[in-house]
C-alpha positions as CSV (number, residue, x, y, z in Angstrom):
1,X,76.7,156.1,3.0
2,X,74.5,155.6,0.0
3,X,77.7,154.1,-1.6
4,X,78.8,151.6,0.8
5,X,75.3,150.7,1.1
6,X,75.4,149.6,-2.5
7,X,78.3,147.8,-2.3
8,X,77.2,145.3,-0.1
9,X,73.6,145.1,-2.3
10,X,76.4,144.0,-5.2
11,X,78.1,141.4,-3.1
12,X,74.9,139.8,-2.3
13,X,73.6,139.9,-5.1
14,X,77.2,137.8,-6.8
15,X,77.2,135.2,-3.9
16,X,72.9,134.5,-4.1
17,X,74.0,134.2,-8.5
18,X,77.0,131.9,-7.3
19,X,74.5,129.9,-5.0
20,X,71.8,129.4,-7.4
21,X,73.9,129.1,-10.6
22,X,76.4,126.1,-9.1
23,X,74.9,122.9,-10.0
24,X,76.4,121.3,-6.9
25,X,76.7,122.6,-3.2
26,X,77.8,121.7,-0.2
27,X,74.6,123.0,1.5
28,X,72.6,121.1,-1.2
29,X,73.9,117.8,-1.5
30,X,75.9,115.2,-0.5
31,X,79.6,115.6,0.6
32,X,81.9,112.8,1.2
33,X,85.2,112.9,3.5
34,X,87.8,113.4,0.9
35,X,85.4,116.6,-0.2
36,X,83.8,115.5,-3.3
37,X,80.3,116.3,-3.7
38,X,77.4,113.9,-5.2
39,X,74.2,115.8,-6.8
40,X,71.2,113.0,-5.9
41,X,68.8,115.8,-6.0
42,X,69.0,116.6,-10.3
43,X,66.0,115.2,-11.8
44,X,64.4,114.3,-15.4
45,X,62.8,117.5,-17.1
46,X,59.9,114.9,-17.9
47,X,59.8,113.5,-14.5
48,X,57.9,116.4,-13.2
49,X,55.5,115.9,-15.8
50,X,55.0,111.8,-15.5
51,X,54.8,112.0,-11.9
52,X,52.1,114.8,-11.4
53,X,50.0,113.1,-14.1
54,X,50.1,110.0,-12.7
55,X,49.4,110.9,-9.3
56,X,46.0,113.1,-11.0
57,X,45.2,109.5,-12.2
58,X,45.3,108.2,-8.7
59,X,43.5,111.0,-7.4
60,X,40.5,110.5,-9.6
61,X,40.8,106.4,-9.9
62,X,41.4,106.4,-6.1
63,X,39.3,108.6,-4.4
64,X,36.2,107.5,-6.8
65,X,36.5,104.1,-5.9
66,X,36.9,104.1,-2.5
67,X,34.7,106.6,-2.2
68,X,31.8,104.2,-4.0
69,X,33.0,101.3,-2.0
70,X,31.6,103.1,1.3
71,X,28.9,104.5,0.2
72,X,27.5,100.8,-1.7
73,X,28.7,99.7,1.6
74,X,26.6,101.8,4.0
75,X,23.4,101.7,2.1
76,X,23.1,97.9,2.1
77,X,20.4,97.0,4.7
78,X,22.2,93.5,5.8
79,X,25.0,93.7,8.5
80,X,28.3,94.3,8.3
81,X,30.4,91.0,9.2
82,X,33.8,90.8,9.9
83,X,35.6,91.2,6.5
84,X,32.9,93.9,5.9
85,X,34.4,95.9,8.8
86,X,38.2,95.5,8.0
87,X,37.7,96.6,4.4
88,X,35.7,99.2,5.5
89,X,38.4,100.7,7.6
90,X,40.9,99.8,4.4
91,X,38.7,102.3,2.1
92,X,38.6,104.8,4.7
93,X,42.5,104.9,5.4
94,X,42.6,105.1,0.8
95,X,40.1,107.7,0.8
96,X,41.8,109.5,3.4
97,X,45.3,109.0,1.6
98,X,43.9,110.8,-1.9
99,X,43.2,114.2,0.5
100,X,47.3,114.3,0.7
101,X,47.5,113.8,-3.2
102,X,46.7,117.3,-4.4
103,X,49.9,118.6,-2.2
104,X,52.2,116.0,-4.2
105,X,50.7,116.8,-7.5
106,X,51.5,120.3,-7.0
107,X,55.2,119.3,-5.4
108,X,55.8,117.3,-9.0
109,X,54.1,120.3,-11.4
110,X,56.9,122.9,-9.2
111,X,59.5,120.5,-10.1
112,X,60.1,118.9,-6.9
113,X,59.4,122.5,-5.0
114,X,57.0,122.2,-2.4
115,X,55.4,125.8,-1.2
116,X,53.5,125.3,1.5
117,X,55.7,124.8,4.7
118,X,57.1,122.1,6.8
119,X,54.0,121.7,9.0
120,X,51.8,120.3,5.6
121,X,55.0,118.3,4.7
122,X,54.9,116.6,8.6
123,X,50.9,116.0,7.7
124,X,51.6,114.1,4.4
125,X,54.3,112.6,4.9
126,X,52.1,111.4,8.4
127,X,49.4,110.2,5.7
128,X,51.3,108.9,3.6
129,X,53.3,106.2,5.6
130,X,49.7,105.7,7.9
131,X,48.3,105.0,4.8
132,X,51.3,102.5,3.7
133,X,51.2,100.2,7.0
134,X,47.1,100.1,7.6
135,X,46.5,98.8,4.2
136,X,49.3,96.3,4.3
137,X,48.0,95.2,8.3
138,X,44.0,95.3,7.1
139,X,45.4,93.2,4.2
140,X,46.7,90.7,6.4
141,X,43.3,90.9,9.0
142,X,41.1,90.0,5.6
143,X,43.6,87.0,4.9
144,X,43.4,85.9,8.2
145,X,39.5,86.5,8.5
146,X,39.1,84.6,5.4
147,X,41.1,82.0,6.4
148,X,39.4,81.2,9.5
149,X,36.0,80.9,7.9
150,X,37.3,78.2,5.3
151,X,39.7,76.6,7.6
152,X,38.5,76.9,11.0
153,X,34.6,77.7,10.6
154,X,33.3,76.1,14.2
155,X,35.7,76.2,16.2
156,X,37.1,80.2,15.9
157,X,34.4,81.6,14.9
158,X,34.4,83.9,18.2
159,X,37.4,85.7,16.7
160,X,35.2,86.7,13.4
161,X,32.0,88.3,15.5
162,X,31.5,91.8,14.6
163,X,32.1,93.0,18.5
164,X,35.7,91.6,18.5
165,X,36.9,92.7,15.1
166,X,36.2,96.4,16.4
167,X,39.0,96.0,18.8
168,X,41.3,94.6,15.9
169,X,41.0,97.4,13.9
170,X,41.2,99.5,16.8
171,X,44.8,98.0,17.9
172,X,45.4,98.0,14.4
173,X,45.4,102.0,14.1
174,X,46.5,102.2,17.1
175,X,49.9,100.3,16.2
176,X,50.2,102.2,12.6
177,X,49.9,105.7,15.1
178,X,52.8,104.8,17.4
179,X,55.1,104.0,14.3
180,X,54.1,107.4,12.2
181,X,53.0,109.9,14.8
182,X,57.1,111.0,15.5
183,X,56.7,111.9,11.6
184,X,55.1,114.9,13.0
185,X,57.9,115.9,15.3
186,X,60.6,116.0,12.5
187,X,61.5,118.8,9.9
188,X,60.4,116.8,6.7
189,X,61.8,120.1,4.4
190,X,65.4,121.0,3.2
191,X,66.5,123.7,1.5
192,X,68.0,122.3,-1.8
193,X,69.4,125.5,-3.9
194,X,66.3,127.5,-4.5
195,X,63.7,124.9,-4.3
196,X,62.5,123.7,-0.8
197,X,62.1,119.7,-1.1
198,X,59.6,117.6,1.0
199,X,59.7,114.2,2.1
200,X,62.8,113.2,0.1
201,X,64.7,110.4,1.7
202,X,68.2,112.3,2.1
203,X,66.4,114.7,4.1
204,X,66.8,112.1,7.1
205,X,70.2,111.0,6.2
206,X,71.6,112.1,9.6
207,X,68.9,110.2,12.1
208,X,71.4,107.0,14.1
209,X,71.4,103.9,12.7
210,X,69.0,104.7,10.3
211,X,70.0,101.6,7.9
212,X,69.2,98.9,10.9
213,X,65.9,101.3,11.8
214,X,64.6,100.7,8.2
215,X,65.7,97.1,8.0
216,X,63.8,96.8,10.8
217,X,60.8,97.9,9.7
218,X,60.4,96.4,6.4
219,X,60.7,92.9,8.1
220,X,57.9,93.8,11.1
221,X,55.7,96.1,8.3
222,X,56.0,94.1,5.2
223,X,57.9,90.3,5.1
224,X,56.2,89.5,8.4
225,X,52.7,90.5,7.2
226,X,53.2,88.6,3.7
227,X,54.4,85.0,5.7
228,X,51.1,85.5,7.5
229,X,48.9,86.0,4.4
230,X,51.3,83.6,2.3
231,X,50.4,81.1,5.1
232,X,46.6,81.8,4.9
233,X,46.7,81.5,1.1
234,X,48.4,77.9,0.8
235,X,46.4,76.9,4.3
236,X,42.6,77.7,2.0
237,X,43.7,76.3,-1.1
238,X,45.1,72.9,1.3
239,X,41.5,72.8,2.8
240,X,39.6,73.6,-0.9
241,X,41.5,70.7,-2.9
242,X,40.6,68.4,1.1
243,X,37.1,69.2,0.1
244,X,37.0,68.9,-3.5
245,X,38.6,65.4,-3.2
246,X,36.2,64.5,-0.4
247,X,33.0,65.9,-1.4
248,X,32.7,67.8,-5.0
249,X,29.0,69.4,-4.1
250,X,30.6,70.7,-0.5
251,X,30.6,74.2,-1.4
252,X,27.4,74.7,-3.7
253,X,27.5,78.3,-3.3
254,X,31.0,78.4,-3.4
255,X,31.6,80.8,-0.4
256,X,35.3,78.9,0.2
257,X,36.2,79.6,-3.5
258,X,35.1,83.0,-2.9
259,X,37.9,83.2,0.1
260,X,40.4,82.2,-1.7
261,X,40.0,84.3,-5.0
262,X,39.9,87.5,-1.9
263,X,43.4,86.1,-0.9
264,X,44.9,85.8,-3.8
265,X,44.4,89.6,-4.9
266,X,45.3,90.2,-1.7
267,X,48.4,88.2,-2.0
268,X,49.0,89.9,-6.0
269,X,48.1,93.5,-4.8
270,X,50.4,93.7,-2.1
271,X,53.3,92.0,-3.7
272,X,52.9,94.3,-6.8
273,X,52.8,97.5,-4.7
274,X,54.6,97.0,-2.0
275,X,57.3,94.4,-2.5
276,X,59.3,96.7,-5.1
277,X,59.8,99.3,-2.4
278,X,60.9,97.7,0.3
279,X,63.1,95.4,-1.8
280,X,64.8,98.6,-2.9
281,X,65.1,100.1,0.5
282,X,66.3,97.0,1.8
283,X,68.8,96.4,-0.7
284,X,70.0,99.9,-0.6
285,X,70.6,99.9,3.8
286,X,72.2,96.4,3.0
287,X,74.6,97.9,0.8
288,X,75.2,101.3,3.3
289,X,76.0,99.2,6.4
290,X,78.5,97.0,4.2
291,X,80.5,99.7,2.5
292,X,80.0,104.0,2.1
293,X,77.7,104.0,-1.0
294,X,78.8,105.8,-4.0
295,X,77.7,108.7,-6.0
296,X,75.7,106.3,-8.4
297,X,74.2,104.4,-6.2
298,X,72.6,107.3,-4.6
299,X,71.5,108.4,-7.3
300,X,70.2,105.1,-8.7
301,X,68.9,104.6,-5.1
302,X,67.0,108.1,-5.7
303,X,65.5,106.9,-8.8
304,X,64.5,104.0,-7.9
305,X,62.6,105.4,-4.7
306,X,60.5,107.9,-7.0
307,X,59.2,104.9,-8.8
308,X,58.8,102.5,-6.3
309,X,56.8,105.1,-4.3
310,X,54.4,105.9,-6.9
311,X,54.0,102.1,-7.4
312,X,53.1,101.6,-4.0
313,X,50.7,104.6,-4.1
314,X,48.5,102.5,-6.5
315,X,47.7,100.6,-3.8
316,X,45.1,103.0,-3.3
317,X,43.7,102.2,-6.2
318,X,43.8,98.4,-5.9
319,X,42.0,98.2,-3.0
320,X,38.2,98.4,-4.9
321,X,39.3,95.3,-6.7
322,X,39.5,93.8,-3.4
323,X,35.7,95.0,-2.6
324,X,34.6,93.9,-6.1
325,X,35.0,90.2,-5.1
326,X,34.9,90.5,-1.0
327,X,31.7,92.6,-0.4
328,X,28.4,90.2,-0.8
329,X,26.7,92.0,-3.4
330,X,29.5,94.7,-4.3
331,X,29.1,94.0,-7.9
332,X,25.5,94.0,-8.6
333,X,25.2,97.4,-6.8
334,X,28.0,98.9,-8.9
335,X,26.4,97.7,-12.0
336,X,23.2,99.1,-11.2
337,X,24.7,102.0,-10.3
338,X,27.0,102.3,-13.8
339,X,23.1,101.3,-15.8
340,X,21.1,104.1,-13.8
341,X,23.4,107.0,-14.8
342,X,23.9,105.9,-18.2
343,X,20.0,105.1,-18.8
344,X,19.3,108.5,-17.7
345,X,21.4,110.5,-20.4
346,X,20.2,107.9,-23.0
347,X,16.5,108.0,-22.3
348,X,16.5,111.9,-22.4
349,X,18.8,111.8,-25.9
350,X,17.9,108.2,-27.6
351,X,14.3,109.0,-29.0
352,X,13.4,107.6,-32.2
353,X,11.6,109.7,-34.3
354,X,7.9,108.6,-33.5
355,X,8.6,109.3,-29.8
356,X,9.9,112.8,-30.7
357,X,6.6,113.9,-32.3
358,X,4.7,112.0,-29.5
359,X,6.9,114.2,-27.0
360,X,6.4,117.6,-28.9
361,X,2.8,117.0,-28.1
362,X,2.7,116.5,-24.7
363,X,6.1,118.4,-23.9
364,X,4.6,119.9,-20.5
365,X,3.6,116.1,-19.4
366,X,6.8,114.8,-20.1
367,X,8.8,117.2,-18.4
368,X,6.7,117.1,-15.0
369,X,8.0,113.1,-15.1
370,X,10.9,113.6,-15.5
């Protein structure tokens, strides 16, 4: 008995070494008709290493900034207006994003190994792509607000009150939850070898007609939301140039210029983040419903995805540039803000040497002051 027993414990042990050892399997890549077999899933040693630092840079940059947009936001005593209210919800969405960073950090440090189950995966992967499609659409509500405050300033000017932008941003989330929420009804982990992978695109190779799908939504989620703000760009800088020509001392406090300097890093930030991941996905589900892809262009595809990804992620850290020039009085609060902490260190070091003899004589005075 003891005997058999440990020949079985033997032939485990060869095919789990066989398993783990291969560099390709069928169970753990990609395997075409005629039976060949394409490894998309063998990454850089340094990859690990660029991608977990970067995304610790986008964690601190990220969550800091968004986190001081709300807060300067929410002590000013002056209402919040309409563009107020759709960057608001656009820092909320980034500070929510840079909760799910900490999980991909760790995924990258593992070497693409993520440990803590499919149900986390479902929830960032969920954040994630919520986080992708609500900044692009808030994006694209700021462009339009702004454009009907330069272009259209009597006769829309319903459409900016503070009462009907709530339902705006209301539909917006409402629209990013009914094309993310069946993210948490799929498996988002595979078993590649030993390592358990999360959120990796040939995880959902099987889904039908997943090229059209895709194609589908980069033109609804990104080309059709960059016409619009495209649109609203060219429209302000029309009416600006209308002005100038017609009256130079229009705009004395130069609230139009103001506008159009918002759209424009609008218009830079989303083109920069976004528009080298869609064109990659779009190029690549082109290509798919053409012709069977090869072994290198999956694999190029799968490099390409990991960089464009983390590209877009900055996003999250683009969006305070947006609040340095779109909140009224943004800057001047961050400054202050920046001069009060670093007065405080500096008054308490930066004595000369009469003030430290003053100070050694009234040290109990000084103290209670401070």
């Amino acid at each position: 008995m003891y005997t058999e027993f440990r020949t079985e414990q033997e032939l485990y042990k060869h095919l789990v070494k066989m398993a783990t050892s291969a560099p390709m399997t069928e169970t753990n890549n990609l395997t075409y008709s005629n039976g060949s077999i394409c490894d998309v899933l063998n990454h850089h040693p340094a990859a690990k290493v660029m991608f977990a630092l970067y995304y610790v840079l986008l964690l601190i940059f990220g969550s800091c900034g968004n986190v001081l947009a709300l807060y300067i936001t929410f002590q000013r005593r002056k209402k919040i207006n309409s563009t107020d209210l759709y960057l608001i919800n656009l820092a909320i969405s980034d500070a929510f994003f840079t909760l799910a960073l900490p999980g991909r950090i760790a995924y990258y440090i593992l070497d693409f190994n993520w440990p803590f189950g499919d149900g986390l995966c479902r929830a960032t992967a969920f954040i994630f792509y919520a986080n992708t499609y609500v900044g692009i659409y808030f994006m694209t509500c700021v462009s339009v607000d702004r454009y009907l405050a330069v272009v259209h300033i009597h006769h829309q000017s319903r459409f900016r009150k503070v009462g009907y932008v709530k339902y705006v941003c209301l539909l917006v989330w409402c629209l990013v939850m009914i094309q993310t929420i069946p993210l948490l009804f799929r498996a988002m982990t595979k078993m590649v070898g030993t390592r358990t992978t999360c959120m990796e695109y040939f995880n959902f190779e099987e889904i039908p007609k997943l090229p059209v799908f895709l194609l589908l939504a980069c033109v609804i989620g990104y080309f059709l939301p960059v016409g619009i703000i495209l649109w609203c760009y060219l429209r302000i800088n029309f009416k600006l140039c209308k002005t100038a020509r017609e009256n130079p001392l229009a705009d004395k406090k130069g609230h139009h210029k103001k506008a159009f300097t918002v759209i424009m890093i609008v218009l830079i930030s989303l083109v920069i983040c976004f528009s080298p991941y869609h064109l990659n996905i779009i190029q690549y589900m082109v290509r798919r419903l053409l012709y069977p892809p090869s072994c290198l262009d999956q694999q190029d595809f799968k490099i390409w995805l990991q960089i464009t990804v983390a590209l877009m992620n900055t996003n999250c850290c683009t969006d305070p540039v947006i609040y340095f020039f779109a909140f009224k009085g943004y800057k001047k609060r961050v400054i202050s803000i920046f001069k009060t902490y670093i007065s405080i260190p500096s008054s308490s070091t930066g004595k000369n040497p009469s003030e430290s003899n003053s100070s050694s004589h009234n040290q109990g005075a000084c103290s209670v002051s401070d």
